[in-house]
C-alpha positions in Angstrom: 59.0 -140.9 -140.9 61.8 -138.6 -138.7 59.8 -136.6 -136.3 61.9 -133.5 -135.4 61.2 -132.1 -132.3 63.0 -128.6 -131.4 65.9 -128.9 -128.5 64.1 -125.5 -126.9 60.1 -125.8 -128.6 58.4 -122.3 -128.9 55.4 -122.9 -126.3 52.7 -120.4 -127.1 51.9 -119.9 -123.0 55.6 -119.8 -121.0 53.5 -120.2 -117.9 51.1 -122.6 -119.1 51.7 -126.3 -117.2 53.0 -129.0 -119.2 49.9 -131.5 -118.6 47.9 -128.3 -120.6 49.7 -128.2 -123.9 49.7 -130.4 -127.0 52.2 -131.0 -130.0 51.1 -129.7 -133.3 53.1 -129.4 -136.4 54.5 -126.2 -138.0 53.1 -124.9 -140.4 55.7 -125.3 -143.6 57.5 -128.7 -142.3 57.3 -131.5 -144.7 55.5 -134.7 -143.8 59.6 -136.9 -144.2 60.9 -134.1 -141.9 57.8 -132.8 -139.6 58.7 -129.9 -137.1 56.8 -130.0 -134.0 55.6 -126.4 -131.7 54.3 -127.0 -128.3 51.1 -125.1 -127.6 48.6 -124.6 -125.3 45.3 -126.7 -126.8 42.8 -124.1 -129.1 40.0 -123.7 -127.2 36.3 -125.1 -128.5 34.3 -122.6 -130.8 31.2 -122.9 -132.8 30.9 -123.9 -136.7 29.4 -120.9 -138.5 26.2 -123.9 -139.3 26.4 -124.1 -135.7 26.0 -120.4 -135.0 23.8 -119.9 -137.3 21.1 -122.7 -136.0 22.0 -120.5 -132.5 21.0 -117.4 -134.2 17.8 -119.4 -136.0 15.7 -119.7 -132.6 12.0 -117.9 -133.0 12.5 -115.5 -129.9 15.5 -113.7 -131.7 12.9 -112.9 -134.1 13.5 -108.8 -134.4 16.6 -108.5 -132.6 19.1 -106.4 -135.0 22.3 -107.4 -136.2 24.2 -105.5 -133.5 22.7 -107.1 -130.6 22.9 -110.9 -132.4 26.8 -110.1 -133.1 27.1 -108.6 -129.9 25.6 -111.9 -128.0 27.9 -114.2 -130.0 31.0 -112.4 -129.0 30.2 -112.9 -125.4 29.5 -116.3 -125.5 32.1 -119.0 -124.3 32.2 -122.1 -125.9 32.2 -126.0 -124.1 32.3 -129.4 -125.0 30.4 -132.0 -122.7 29.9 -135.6 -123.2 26.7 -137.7 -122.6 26.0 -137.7 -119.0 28.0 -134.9 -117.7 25.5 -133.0 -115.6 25.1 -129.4 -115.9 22.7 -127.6 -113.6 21.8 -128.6 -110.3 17.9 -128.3 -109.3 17.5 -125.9 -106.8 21.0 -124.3 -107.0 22.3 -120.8 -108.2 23.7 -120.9 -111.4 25.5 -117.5 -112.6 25.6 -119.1 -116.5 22.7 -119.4 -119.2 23.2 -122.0 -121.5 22.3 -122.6 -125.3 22.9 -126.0 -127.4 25.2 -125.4 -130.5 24.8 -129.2 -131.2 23.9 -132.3 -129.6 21.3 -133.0 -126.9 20.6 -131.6 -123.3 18.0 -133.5 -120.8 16.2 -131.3 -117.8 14.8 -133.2 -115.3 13.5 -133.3 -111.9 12.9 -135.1 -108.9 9.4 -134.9 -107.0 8.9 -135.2 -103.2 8.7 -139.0 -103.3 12.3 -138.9 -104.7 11.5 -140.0 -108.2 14.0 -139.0 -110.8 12.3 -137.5 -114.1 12.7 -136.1 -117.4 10.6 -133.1 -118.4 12.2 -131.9 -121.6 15.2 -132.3 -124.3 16.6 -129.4 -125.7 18.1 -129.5 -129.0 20.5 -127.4 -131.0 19.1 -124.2 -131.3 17.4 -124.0 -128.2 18.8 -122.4 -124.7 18.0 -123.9 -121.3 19.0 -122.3 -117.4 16.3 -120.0 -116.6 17.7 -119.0 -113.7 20.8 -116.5 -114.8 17.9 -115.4 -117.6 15.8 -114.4 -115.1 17.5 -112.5 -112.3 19.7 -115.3 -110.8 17.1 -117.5 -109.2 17.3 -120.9 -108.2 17.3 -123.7 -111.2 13.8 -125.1 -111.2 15.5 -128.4 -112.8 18.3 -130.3 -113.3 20.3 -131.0 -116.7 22.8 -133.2 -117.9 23.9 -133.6 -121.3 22.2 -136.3 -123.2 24.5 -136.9 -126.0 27.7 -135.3 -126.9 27.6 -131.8 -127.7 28.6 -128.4 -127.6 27.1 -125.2 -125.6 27.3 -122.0 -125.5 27.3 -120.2 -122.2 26.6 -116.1 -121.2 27.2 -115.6 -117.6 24.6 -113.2 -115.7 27.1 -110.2 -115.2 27.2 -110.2 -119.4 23.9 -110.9 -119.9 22.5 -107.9 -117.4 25.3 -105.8 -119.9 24.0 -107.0 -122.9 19.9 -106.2 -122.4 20.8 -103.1 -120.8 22.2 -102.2 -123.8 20.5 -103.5 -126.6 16.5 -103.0 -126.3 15.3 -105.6 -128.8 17.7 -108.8 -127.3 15.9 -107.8 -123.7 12.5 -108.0 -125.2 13.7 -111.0 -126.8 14.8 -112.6 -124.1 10.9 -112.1 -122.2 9.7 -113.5 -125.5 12.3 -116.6 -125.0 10.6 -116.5 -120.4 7.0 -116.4 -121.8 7.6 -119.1 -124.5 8.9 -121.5 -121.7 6.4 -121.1 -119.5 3.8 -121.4 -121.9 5.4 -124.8 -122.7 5.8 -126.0 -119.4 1.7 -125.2 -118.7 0.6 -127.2 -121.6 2.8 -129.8 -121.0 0.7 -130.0 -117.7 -2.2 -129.7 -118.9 -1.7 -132.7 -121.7 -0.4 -134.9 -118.8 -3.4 -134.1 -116.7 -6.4 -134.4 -119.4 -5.2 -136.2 -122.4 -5.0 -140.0 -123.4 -1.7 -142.0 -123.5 -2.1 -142.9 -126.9 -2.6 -139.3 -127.9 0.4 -137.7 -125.1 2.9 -140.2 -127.4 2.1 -139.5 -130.6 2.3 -135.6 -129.8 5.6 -136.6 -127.9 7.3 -138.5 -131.6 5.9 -135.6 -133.1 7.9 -132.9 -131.6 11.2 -135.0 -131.1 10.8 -135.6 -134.7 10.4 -131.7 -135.9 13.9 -131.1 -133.5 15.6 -134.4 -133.9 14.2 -136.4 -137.0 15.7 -136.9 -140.4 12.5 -137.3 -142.9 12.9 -140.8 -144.5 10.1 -141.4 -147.2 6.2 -140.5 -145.4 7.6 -139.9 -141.8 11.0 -139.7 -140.4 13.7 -141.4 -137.9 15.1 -140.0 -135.0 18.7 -139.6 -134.9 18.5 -139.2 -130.5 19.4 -142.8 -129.1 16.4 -142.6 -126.6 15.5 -145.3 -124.0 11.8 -146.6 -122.6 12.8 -145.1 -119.5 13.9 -141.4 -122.0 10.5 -141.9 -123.7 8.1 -143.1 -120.7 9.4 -140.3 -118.4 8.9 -137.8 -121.2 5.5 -138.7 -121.4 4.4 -139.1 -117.8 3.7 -143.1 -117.7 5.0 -146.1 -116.7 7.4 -148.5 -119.1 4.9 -150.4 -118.9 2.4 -148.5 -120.6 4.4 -147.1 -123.1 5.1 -150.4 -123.7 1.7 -150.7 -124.3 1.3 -147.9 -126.6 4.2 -148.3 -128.7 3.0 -151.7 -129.9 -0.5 -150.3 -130.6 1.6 -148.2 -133.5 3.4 -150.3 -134.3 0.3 -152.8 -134.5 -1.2 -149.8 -136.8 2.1 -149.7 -139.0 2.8 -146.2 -137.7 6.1 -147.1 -136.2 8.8 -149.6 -136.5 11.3 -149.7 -133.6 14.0 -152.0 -134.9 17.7 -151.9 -134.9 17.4 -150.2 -132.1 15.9 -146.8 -133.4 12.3 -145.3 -133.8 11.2 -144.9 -137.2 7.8 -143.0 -137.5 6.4 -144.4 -141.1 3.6 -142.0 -141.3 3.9 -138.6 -140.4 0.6 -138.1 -141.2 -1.0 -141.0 -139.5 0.8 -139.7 -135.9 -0.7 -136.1 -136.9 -4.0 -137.9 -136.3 -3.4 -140.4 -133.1 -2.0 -136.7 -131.4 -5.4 -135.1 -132.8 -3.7 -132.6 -134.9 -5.2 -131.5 -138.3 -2.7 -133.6 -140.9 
C-alpha cells in the first residue's frame, strides 16, 4: 500500500501544535493510493443510546423538551479511564457531572483517615452536588471506576439554564432531595440492619444498575473487589467474607471466574427482606 501524504497537508487548526493533531484519510482516496489531512483530534461526544439513558433518569420526569435539549447542548463531553480521580472531598468544584457510560465511585475518608466507598454511580445517574447546589464544598471524593464517558455542565451554565427553564430547576431539587434521601437510608441500614440482609440489598441494587439477567437472577458486568463490596456495605473483608459464602452455601450466588452471579433473584429479594 503507497500512503500519499500531501507536501503542504491542509491542517484544520493553523495554530493548533503538532503534538495535538492526528492523520486521517480523505474522504474519496482509494485504499492502493490513500490521501492523508492533518487535523486536530474530534473531540468526545455522546451516542444518541448514550444520551438517551442521560435523558432516562427519574428526576427529569416533567421537564419539557426545550429545557432537556437545551441541557444537552450545554454539556461538554470527557473520556476518563479507571482510576482517574474526579472530585476532591472538601474542594470547590465549578463542574456537575453525569455518567454517559461506565462507572464512577464516591468515597470518603473519616477522621481516623480510613479511605471508603459510599456509592457507585452508573450511566444515567449524575454525581457533584456541589456546583448543583450553589458551589459548595464536595462532601466526597470520586474517581472513575471503569472506563467511561461524562458529561459535565459548569455552574455559570447551570445557574443559566434553571433560571430559565422552570421545570429543569424543579427537577434539579427533585434530583437534591432524592440524594439525600439516599444517603439517610443508607445510614440508617448500616446502623440497624443485619449483614446478611445490608448485602443482599447491596447485589440487589448493583444488579438493577449494573446486571445483565442470566436465567432466575443476573451477573454483574462491574469488576468489583472484596475491598469494592465490603466498603460498600460498611464491614470488614472479613465479614463479607463471611456472608458471601453463606449464599453461596444457600445456592444464591456463585462467584467464579472472577464475577458475581446472583442465581436467584428472588431468593436475594428475601435475605434483603423485600417482598419477592
Amino acid at each position: 500500500m503507497t500512503l500519499l501524504a500531501p507536501t503542504h497537508p491542509a491542517v484544520s487548526d493553523r495554530f493548533a501544535p503538532l503534538h495535538a493533531l492526528v492523520w486521517r484519510p480523505e474522504p474519496g482516496s482509494s485504499a492502493q493510493h490513500r490521501a492523508w489531512t492533518l487535523e486536530r483530534p474530534r473531540p468526545p461526544s455522546v451516542s444518541p443510546t448514550q444520551q438517551r439513558t442521560l435523558l432516562a433518569g427519574a428526576w427529569l420526569a416533567g421537564v419539557g423538551e426545550a429545557a432537556r435539549e437545551a441541557l444537552m447542548a450545554a454539556l461538554s463531553v470527557s473520556k476518563v479511564a479507571a482510576g482517574d480521580q474526579l472530585l476532591h472531598q472538601g474542594e470547590h468544584s465549578a463542574l456537575w457531572h453525569g455518567v454517559a457510560s461506565g462507572a464512577v465511585r464516591l468515597g470518603s475518608v473519616s477522621a481516623s483517615g480510613r479511605q471508603l466507598s459510599t456509592a457507585l454511580v452508573a450511566p444515567g445517574e449524575w454525581f457533584g452536588e456541589g456546583p448543583a447546589l450553589g458551589r459548595l464544598a464536595e462532601a466526597c471524593s470520586a474517581h472513575a471506576h471503569a472506563d467511561a464517558v461524562l458529561v459535565s455542565l459548569r455552574f455559570d451554565a447551570l445557574r443559566r439554564l434553571t433560571a430559565a427553564h422552570a421545570d429543569l430547576r424543579h427537577a434539579l431539587l427533585r434530583w437534591s432531595a432524592a440524594r439525600q434521601r439516599a444517603a439517610m437510608e443508607a445510614v440508617l441500614q448500616a446502623a440497624s440492619a443485619p449483614l446478611s440482609q445490608r448485602l443482599a440489598a447491596c447485589l440487589l441494587d448493583l444488579g438493577q444498575r449494573f446486571g445483565q439477567p442470566q436465567d432466575e437472577g443476573f451477573r454483574l458486568t462491574l469488576p468489583l473487589t472484596q475491598t469494592d463490596l465490603a466498603q460498600l456495605v460498611a464491614t470488614s473483608r472479613q465479614r463479607l467474607n463471611q456472608g458471601m459464602q453463606d449464599l453461596r452455601r444457600l445456592r444464591v450466588l456463585d462467584t467464579r471466574e472472577a464475577q458475581i452471579t446472583v442465581l436467584s433473584t428472588e431468593a436475594l429479594q428475601r435475605r434483603a427482606g423485600m417482598p419477592a
